[in-house]
N, C-alpha and C positions, 0 to 999 in steps of 0.2 A: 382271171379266175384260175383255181389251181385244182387239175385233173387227173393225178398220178398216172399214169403209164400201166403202174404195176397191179393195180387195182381192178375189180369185177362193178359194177355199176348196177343199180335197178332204175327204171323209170320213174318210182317213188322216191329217188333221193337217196339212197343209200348208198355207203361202199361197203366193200366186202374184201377182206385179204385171206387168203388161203394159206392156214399156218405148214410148218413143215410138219406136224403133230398128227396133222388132218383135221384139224379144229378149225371153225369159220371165224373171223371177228370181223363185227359190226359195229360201223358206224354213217352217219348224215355226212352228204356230203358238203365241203366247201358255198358250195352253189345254196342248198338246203338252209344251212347254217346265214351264209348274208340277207335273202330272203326272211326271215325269219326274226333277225335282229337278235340283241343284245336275250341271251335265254337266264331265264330266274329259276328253273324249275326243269327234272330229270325225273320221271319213273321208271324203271327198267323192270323187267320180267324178273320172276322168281328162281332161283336158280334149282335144275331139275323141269322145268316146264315145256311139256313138248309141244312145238307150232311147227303150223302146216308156213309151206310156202304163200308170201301174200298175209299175213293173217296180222293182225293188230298185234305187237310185242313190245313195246315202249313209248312215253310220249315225252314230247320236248315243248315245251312253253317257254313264251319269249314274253317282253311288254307288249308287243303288238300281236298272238297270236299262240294258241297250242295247235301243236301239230300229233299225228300218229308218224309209228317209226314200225315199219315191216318187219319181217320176218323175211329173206330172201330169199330163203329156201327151209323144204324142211325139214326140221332137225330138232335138236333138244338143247336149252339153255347149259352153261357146263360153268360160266363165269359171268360177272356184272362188273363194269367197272366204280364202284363207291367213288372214287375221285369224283366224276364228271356230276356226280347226284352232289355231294356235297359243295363241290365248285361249277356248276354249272358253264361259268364264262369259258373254262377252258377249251369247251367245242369251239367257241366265235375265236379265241384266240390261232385253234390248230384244233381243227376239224378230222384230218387226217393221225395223229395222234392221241386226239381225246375218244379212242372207240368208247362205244356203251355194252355190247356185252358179245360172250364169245358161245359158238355153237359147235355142237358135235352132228353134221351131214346126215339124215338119212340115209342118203344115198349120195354118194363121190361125184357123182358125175352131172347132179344139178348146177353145181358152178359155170358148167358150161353152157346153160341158158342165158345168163347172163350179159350183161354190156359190158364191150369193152371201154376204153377210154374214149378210144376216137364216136361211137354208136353214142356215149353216153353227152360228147360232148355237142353236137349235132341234134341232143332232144333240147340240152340248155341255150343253146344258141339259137333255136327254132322258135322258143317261150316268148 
């Protein structure tokens, strides 16, 4: 299973990268995405929508399952990715590439609630 190093992690399955901008981008992780199977189906937030940390922001539908996708922290939508809605697979193929949408921080210093790799990897190996 593939856990980036450089990566912020939620207990709900997400990553999160810290752009140099100050913008968040998010996406499901690796682990989230095999669970889940083969996905048919992407909703992402509207762009401009502000979510609280935790808060329902996207859902990912497989042939076996819809799931919800967090919000990681909180912030304001700023970008979606169209790819991943029109091609779905792309998450199952590269998880870590295919993000769903990117956020502008409330506040800078929520990232550091966060899992690292190693925290995150330790709740997937726990499962």
């Amino acid at each position: 299973m593939n856990i980036p190093a450089d990566l912020k992690y939620t207990r709900s399955h997400e990553w999160v990268r810290a752009e140099a901008d100050g913008i968040v981008t998010v996406g499901i992780s690796d682990h989230a995405q095999e669970l889940l199977g083969d996905l048919v189906f992407i909703e992402l937030p509207e762009i401009g929508r502000a979510l609280a940390a935790e808060q329902e922001a996207a859902v990912v539908e497989s042939v076996k399952a819809a799931a919800d996708v967090y919000a990681p922290i909180a912030g304001t939508v700023v970008e979606v990715n169209q790819g991943a809605v029109d091609a779905p697979e792309l998450v199952n193929q590269d998880a870590y590439a295919a993000w769903l949408f990117r956020m502008k921080p409330t506040t800078a210093g929520d990232l550091d609630g966060l899992l690292d790799a190693a925290a995150y990897r330790q709740i997937v190996d726990a499962a």
